[in-house]
C-alpha positions as CSV (number, residue, x, y, z in Angstrom):
1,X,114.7,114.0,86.7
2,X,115.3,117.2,88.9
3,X,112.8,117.6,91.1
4,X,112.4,120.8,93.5
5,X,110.3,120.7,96.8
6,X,109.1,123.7,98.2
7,X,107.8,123.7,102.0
8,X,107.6,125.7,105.0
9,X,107.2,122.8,107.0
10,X,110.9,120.4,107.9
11,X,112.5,119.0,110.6
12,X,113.0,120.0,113.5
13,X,109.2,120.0,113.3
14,X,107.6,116.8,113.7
15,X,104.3,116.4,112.1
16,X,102.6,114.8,109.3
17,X,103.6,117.0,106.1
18,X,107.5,116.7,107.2
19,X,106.8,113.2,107.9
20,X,105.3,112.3,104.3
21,X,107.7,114.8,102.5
22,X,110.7,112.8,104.3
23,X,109.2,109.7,103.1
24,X,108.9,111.2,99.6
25,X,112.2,112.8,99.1
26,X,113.9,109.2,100.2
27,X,111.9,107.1,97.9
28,X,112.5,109.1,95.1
29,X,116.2,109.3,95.6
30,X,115.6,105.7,95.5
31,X,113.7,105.5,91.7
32,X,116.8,107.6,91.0
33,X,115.7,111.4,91.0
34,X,117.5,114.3,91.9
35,X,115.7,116.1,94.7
36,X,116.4,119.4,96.3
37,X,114.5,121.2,99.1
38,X,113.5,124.5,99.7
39,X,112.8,124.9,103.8
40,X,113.5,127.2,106.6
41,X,116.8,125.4,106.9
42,X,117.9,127.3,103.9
43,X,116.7,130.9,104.5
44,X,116.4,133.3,107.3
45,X,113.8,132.9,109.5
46,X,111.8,133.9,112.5
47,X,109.5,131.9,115.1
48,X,105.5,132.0,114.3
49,X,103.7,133.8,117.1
50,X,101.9,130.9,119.4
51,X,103.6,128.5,117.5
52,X,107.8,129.4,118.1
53,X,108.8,125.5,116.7
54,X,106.9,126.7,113.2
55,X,109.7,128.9,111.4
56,X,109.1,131.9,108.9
57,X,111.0,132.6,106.4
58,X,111.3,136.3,105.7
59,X,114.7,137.0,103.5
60,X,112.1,135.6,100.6
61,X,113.6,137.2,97.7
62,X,116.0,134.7,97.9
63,X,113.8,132.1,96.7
64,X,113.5,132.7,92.5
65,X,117.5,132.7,92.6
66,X,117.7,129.5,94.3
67,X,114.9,127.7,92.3
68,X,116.9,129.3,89.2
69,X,119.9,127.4,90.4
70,X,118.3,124.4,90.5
71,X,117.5,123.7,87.2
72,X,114.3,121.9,87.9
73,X,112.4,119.8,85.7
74,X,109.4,119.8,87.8
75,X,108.4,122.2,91.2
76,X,106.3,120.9,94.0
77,X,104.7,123.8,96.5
78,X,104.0,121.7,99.6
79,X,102.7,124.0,101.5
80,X,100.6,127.5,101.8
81,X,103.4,129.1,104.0
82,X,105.5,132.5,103.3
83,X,108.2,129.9,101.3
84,X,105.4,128.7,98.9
85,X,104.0,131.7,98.3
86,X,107.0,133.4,97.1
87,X,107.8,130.1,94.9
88,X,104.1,130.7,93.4
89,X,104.4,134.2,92.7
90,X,108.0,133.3,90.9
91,X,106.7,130.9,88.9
92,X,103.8,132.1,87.8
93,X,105.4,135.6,86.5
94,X,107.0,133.5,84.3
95,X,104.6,131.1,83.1
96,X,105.9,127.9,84.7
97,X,104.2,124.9,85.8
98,X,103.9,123.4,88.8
99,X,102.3,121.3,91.4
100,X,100.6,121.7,95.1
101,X,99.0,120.4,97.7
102,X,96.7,120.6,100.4
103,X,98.1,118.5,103.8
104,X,95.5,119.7,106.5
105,X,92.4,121.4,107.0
106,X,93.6,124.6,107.6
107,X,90.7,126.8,107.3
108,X,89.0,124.6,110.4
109,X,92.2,124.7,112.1
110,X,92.5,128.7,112.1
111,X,89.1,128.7,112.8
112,X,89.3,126.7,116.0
113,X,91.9,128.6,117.6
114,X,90.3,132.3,116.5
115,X,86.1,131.7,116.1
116,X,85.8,134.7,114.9
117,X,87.6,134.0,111.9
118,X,84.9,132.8,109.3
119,X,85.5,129.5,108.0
120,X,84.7,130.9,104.4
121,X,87.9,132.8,104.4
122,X,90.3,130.5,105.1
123,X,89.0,128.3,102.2
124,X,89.2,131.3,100.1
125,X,92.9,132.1,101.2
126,X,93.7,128.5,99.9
127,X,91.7,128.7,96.6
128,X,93.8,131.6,95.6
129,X,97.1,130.0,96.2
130,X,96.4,126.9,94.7
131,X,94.3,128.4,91.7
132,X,97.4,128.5,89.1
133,X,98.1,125.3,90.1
134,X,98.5,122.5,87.4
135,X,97.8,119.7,89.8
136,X,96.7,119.9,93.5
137,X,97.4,117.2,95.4
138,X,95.0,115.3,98.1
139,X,95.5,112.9,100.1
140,X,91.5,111.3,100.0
141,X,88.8,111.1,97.6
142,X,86.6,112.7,100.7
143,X,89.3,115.6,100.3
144,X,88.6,115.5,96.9
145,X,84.8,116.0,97.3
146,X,85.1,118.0,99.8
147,X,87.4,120.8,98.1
148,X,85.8,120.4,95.0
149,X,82.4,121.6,96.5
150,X,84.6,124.5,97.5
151,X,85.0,125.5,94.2
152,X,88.8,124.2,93.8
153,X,90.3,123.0,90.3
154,X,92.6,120.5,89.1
155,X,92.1,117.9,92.4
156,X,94.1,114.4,92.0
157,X,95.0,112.1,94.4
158,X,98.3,111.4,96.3
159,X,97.6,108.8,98.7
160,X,100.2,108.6,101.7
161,X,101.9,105.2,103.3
162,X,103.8,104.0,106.3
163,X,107.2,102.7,106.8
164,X,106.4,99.1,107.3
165,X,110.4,98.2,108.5
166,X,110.2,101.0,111.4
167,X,106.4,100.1,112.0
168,X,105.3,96.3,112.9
169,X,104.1,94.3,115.4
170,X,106.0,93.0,118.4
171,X,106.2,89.5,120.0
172,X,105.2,91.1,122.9
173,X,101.5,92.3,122.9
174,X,100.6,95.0,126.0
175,X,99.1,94.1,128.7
176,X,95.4,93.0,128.9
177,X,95.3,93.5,132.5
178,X,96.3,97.0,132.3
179,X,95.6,98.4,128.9
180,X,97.9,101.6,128.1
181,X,95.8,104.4,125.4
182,X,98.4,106.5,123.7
183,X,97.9,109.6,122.0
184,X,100.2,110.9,119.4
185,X,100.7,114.3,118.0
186,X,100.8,117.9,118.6
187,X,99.2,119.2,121.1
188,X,97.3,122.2,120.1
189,X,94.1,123.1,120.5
190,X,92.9,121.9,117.1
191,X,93.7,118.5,118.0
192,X,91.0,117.8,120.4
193,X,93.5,116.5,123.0
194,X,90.9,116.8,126.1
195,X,88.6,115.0,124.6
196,X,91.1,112.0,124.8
197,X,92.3,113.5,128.7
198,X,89.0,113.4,130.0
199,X,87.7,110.0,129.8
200,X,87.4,107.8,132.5
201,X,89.3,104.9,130.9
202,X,90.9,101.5,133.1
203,X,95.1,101.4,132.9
204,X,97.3,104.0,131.9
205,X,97.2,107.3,129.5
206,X,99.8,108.0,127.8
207,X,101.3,111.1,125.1
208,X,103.5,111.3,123.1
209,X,104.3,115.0,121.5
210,X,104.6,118.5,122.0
211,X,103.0,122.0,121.6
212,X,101.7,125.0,123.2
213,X,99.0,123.3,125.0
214,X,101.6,120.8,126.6
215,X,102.6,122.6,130.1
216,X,98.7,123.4,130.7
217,X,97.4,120.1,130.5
218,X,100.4,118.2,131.7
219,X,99.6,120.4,135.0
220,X,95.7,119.9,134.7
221,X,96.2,115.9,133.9
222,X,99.0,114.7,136.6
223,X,98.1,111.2,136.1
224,X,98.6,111.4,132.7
225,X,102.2,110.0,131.0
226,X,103.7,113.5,128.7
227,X,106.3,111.5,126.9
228,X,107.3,114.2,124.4
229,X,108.3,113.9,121.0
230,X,109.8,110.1,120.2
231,X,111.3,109.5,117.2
232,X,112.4,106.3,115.3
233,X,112.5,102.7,117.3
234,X,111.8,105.0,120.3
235,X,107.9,106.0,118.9
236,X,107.4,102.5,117.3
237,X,107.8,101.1,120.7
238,X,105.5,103.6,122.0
239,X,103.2,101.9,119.5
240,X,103.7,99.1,120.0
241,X,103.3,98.5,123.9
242,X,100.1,100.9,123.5
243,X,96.5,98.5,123.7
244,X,95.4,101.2,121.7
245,X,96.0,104.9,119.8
246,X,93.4,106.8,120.1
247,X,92.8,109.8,117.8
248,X,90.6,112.2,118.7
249,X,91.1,115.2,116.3
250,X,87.9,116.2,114.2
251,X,89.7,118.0,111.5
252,X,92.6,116.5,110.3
253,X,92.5,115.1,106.8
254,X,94.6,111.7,107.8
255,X,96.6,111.6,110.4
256,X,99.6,109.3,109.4
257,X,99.8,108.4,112.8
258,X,96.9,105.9,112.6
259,X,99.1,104.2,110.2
260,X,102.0,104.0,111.7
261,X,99.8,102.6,114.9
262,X,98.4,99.8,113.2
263,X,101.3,98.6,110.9
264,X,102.6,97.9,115.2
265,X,99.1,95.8,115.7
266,X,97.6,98.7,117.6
267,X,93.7,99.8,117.0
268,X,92.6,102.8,117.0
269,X,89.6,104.7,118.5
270,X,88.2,107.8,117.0
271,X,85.6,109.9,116.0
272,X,83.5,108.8,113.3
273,X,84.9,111.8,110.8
274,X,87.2,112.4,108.1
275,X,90.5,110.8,108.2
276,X,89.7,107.9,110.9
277,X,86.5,107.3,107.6
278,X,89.5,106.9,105.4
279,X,92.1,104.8,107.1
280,X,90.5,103.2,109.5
281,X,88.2,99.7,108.6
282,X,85.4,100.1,111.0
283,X,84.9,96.9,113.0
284,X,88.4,95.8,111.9
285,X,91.4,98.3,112.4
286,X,89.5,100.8,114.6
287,X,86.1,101.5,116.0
288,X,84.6,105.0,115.3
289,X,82.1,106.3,117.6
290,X,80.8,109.7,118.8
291,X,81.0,108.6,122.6
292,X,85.0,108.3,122.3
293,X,84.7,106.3,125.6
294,X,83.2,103.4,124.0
295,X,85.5,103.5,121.6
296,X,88.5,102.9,123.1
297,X,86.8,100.1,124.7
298,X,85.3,98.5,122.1
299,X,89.0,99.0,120.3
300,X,90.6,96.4,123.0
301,X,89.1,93.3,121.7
302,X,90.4,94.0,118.1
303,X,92.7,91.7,116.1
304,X,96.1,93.3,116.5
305,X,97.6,90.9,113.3
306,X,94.4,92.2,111.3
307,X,95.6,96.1,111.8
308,X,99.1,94.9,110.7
309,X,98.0,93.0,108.0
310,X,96.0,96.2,106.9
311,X,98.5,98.4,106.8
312,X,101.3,96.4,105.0
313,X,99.6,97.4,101.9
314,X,100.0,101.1,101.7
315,X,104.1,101.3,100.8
316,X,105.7,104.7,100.8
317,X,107.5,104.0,97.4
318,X,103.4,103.2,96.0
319,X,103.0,106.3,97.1
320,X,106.1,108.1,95.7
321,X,105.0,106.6,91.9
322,X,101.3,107.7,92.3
323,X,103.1,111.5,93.0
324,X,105.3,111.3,90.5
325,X,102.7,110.6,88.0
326,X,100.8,113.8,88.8
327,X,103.8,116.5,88.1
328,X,103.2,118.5,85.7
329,X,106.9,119.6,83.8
330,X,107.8,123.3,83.9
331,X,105.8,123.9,80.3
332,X,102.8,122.5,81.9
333,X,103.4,118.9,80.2
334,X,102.9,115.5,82.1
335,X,106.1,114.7,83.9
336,X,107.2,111.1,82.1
337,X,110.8,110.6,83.1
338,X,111.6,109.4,79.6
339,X,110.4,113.2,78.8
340,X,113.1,114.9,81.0
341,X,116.1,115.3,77.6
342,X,113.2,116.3,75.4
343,X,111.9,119.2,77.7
344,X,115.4,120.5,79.1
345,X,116.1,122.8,76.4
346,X,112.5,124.6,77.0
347,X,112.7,124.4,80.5
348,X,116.8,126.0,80.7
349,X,115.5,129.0,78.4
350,X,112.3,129.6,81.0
351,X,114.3,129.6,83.8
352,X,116.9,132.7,82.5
């Protein structure tokens, strides 16, 4: 099948949604798709205030033409940003399907960086987007709750998963003597980062990331390791010489990064809130806790092969299938790849 991704978020960002939309795209190149992309990377763009490595696209009327090009058997709106939007309002002048989904909480996140924003609105601004929606994708059944009490339609799951070759355990465990915590992430404010840079914890802290909180607290936390961003063998060693990842956010609804941390052997610590409830086995790969301190301590004495073990299960191509299974075709149909000659007439004549 032809299957077009819409998202405002790619590389050279490095966070979750690219992550799990790299993920995708490869996998289903692999089942033997044909998958194009719609980012930044294909339009004009310009830097987000107080966040310049987030592009946004503003030449946006180029965006019908280029889905029109396409051909596309099936449209996926990743994100809420200026791309998706102009996708949405494309697609639904003309009556055509498609899929979205929600990645992050970004009603608490706007929220935490401007208060006075009510909380209410932001949920509102993605209840619009995602009303015409034929499927809207999330990640949890919390997420699923959760939205749903918000008054959102048409919820089904899309699970994520790790990439277990880049991602195991090494023969050489981190030190007991001097245990090293690692964060890893952005560094905004909506992480919760101090929360982590504040404890009084033995060995070594360490981060790896960037963000427009990074110069501040690099300068506020000398003894504190600012690795930057790591990618490939370079951040699975990071994970894998850590004692343990600790995850202090209190609004993301994942955090892939746990994953990837414990498919290396490494607990984490974290907050007893959504995301570290939904990957984490309390008592097993992580220990959840209000006082983050104890934590992090409590974390040390886990079973590093358990965590791996753990997260061998949750395969990116699993994941792949259980999204394919949720697109909806172009005439609103279940996408069933056996479907794809029967449709194509329909879907060539919408697309004119």
């Amino acid at each position: 099948m032809r299957i077009l991704i819409v998202s405002d978020a790619w590389s050279p960002q490095v966070n979750g949604v690219v992550t799990s939309l790299q993920a995708l795209i490869s996998e289903l190149r692999g089942l033997g798709h044909q998958v194009k992309l719609l980012s930044p990377a294909n339009f004009r763009a310009l830097p987000c205030p107080s966040y310049p490595e987030i592009p946004l696209v503003w030449d946006l009327w180029r965006v019908g033409p280029a889905i029109k090009a396409f051909q596309p058997d099936c449209v996926h709106l990743a994100t809420e940003g200026p791309l998706g939007w102009a996708a949405r309002r494309w697609l639904s002048k003309r009556g055509l399907a498609f899929s979205s989904a929600i990645h992050t909480r970004f009603p608490e996140y706007v929220h935490t960086r401007w208060p006075w924003i009510p909380l209410g609105w932001g949920y509102a601004f993605l209840r619009a987007f995602h009303r015409p929606s034929q499927a809207v994708l999330v990640t949890t059944e919390r997420m699923r709750d959760e939205f749903a009490g918000w008054g959102y339609k048409r919820l089904v799951l899309w699970r994520k998963g790790v990439d277990t070759q880049l991602f195991r355990r090494s023969s050489m465990p981190p030190s007991v003597a001097e245990p090293v915590f690692l964060y890893v992430g952005r560094i905004a404010p909506e992480k919760n980062i101090e929360a982590f840079l504040t404890l009084d914890l033995p060995g070594h802290k360490q981060v790896v990331g960037d963000g427009p909180q990074r110069d501040a607290l690099q300068a506020a936390y000398p003894q504190v390791r600012f690795l930057g961003y790591q990618h490939g063998q370079a951040l699975a060693q990071a994970f894998q010489q850590a004692s343990v990842l600790v995850f202090p956010s209190r609004t993301d609804t994942y955090g892939l990064v746990m994953l990837e941390a414990l498919a290396c052997g490494t607990p984490v610590a974290a907050f007893p809130v959504a995301g570290p409830l939904d990957v984490l086995q309390a008592g097993v790969s992580g220990v959840m806790d209000e006082d983050l301190r104890a934590a992090c301590i409590a974390a040390l004495a886990l079973d590093r092969a358990r965590c791996a073990e753990l997260a061998a299960r949750q395969s990116w191509r699993a994941s792949a299938l259980e999204f394919l299974a949720q697109q909806p075709l172009l005439d609103g149909e279940l996408c069933i790849p056996v479907a794809q000659d029967v449709h194509a007439l329909g879907r060539d004549q919408a697309l004119t």
